[in-house]
VOBA-1610 file (N, C-alpha, C; in pm, whole numbers, padded with zeros to 5 digits, always signed):
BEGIN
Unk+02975-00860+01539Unk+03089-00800+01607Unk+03052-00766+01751Unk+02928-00697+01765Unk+02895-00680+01913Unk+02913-00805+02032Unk+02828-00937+01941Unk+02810-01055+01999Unk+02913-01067+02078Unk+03033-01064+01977Unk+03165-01133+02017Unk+03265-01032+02134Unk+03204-00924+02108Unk+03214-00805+02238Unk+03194-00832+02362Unk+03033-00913+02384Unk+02993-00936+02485Unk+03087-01078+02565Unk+03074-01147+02475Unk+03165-01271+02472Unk+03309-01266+02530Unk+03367-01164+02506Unk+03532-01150+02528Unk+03491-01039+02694Unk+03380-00965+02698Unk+03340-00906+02816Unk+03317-01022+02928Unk+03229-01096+02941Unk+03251-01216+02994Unk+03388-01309+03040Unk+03441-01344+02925Unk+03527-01422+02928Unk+03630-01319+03034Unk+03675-01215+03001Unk+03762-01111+03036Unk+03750-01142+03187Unk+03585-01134+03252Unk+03521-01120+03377Unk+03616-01277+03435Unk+03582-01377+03400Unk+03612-01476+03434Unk+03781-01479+03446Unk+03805-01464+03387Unk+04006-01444+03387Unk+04033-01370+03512Unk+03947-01239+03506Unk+04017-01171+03636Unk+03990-01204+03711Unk+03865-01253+03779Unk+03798-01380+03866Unk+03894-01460+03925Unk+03904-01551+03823Unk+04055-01624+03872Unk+04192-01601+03872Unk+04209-01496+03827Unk+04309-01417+03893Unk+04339-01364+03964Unk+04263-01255+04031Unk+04254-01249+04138Unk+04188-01306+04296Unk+04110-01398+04276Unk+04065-01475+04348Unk+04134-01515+04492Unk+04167-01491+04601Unk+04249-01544+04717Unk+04167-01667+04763Unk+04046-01720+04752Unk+04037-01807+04780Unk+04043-01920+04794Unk+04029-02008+04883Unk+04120-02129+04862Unk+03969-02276+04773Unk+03856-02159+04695Unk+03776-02276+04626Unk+03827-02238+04462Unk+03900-02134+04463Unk+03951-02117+04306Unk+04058-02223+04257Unk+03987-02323+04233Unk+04065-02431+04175Unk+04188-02438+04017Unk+04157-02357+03965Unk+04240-02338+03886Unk+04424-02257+03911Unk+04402-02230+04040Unk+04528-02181+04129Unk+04562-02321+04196Unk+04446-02372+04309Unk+04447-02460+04392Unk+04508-02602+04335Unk+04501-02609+04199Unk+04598-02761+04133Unk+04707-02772+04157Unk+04805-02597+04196Unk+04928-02635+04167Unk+04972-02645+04342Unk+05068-02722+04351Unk+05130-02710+04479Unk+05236-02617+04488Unk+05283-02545+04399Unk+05426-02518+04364Unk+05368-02367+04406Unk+05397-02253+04465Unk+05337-02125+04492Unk+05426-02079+04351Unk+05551-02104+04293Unk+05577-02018+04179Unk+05462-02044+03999Unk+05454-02186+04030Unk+05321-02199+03965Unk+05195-02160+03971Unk+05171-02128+04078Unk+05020-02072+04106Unk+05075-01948+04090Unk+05188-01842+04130Unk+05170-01715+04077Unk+05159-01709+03874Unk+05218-01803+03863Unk+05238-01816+03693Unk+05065-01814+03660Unk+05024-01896+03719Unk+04888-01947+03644Unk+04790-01788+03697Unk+04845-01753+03800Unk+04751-01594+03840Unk+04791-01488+03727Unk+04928-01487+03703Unk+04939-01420+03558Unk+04926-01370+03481Unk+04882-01579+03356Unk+04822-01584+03281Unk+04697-01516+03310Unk+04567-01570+03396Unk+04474-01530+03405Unk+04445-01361+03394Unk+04538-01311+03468Unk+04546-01148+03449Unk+04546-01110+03337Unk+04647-01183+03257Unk+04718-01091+03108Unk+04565-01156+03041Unk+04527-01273+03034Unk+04428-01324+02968Unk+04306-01241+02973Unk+04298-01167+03125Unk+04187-01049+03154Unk+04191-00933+03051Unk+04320-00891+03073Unk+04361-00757+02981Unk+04331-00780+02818Unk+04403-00930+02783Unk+04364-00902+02659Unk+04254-00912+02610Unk+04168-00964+02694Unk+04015-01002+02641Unk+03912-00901+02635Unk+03987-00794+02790Unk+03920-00657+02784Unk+03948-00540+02664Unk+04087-00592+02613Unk+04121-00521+02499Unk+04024-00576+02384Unk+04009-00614+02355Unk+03941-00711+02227Unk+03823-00622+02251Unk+03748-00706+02388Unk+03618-00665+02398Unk+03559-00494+02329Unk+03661-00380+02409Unk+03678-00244+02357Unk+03697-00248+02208Unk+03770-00281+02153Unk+03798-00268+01990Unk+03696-00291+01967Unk+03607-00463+01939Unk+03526-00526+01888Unk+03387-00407+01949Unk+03381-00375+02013Unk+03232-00267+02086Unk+03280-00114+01980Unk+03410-00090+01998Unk+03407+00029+01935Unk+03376-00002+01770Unk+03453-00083+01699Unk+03393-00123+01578Unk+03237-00139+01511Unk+03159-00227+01643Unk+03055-00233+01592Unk+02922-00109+01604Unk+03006-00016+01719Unk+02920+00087+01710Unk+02997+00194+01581Unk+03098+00166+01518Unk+03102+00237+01378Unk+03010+00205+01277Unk+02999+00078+01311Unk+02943+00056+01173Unk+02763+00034+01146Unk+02740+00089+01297Unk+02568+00044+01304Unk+02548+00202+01324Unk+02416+00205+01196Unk+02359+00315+01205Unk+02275+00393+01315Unk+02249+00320+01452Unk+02238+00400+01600Unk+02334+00279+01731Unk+02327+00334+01811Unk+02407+00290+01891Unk+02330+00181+01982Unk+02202+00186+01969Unk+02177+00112+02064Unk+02159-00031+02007Unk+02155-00069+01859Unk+02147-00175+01816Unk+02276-00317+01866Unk+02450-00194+01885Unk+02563-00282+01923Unk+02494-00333+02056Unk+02474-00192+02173Unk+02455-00165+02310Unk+02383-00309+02341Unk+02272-00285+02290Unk+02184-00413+02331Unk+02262-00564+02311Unk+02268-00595+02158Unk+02382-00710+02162Unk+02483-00746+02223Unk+02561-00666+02275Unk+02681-00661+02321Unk+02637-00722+02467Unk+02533-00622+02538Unk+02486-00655+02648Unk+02420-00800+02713Unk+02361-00806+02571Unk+02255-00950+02608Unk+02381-01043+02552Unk+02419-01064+02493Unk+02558-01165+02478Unk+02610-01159+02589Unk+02697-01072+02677Unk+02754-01089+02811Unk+02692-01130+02893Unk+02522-01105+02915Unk+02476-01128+02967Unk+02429-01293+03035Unk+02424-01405+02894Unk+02402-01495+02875Unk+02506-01554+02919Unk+02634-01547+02854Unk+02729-01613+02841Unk+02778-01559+02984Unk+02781-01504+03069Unk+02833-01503+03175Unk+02762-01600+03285Unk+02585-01600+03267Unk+02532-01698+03329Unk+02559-01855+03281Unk+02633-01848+03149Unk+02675-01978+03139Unk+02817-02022+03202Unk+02860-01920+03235Unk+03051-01940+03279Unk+03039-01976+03405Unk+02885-01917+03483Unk+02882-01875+03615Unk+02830-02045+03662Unk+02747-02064+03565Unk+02682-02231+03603Unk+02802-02358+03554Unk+02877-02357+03450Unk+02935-02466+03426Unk+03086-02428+03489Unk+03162-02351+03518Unk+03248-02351+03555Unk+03238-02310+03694Unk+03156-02296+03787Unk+03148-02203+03917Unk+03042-02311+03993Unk+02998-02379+03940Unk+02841-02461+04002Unk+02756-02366+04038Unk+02712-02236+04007Unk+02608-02170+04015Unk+02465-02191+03982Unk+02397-02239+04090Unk+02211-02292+03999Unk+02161-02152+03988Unk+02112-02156+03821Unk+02023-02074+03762Unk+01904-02139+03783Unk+01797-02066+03894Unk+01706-02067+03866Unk+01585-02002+03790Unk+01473-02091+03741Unk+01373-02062+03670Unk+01314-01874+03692Unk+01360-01836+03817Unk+01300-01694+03858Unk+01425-01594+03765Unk+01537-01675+03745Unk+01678-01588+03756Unk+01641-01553+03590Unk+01570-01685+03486Unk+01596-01680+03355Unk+01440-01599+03306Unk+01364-01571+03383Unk+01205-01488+03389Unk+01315-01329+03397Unk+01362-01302+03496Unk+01402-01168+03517Unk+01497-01116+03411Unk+01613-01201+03341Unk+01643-01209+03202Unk+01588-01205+03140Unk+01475-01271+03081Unk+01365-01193+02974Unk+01320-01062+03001Unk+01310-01063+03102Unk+01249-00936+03108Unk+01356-00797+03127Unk+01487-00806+03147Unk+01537-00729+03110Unk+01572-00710+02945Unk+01559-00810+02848Unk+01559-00814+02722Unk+01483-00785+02688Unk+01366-00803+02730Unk+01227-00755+02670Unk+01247-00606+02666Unk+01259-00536+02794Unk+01238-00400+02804Unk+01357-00332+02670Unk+01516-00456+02714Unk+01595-00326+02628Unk+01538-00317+02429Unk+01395-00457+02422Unk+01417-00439+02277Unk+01289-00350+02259Unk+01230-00302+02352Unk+01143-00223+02400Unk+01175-00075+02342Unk+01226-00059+02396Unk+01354+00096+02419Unk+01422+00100+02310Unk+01461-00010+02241Unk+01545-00003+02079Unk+01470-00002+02007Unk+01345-00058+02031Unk+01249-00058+01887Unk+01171+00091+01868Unk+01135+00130+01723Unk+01158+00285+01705Unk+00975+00300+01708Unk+00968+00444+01753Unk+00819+00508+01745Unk+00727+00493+01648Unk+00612+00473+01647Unk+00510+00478+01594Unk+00566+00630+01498Unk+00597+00614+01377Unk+00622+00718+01235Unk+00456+00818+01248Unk+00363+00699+01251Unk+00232+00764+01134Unk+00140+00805+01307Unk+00199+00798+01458Unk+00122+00860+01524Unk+00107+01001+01504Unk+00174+01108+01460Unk+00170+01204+01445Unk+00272+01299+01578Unk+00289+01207+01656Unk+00366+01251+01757Unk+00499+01293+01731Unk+00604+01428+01776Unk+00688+01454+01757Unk+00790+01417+01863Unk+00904+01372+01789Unk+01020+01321+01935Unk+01068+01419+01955Unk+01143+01394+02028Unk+01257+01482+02128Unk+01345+01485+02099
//
């Protein structure tokens, strides 16, 4: 459920993107010649924003019901948007991901499974 959180977070990103977009490389406006068509197709993209941001909220609030700490959704949710936005950003945008861009992504995953993964029980140490 988180996954698909992150997923509709993304997607959401991309809708309003091209929805609001004034520029003249946002091609998904730029097809139509007709300006009442291109407001139609700005729209869609809007309402397509809203509902995806709606989803996204439900599907995040759900999965933090049902997971016994919060950071297990947090992280998923996160690293799913995370991915999938660098994929929206490269196949639909021509954005080059470079080799430095997908090192600094690990390493923000690394740290958050860092931070999620739980204390040493048998150090004797007391949490906070």
């Amino acid at each position: 459920i988180a996954f698909m959180a992150g997923v509709f977070a993304a997607t959401g990103s991309v809708a309003g993107k091209l929805a609001l977009n004034t520029a003249e490389g946002n091609v998904a406006v730029a097809t139509f010649d007709n300006a009442h068509m291109q407001r139609f197709v700005r729209a869609a993209f809007f309402a397509s924003m809203l509902l995806c941001n709606g989803l996204q909220m439900t599907l995040f609030s759900r999965a933090l019901a049902c997971s016994k700490t919060s950071v297990q959704p947090i992280m998923t949710s996160f690293a799913a948007n995370f991915c999938v936005t660098a994929l929206y950003g490269h196949f639909l945008f021509g954005e080059h991901l470079v080799l430095l861009w997908w090192l600094g992504a690990s390493f923000v995953a690394t740290g958050m499974v860092l931070l999620s993964s739980p204390q040493g029980e048998g150090s004797g140490e007391k949490r906070a």
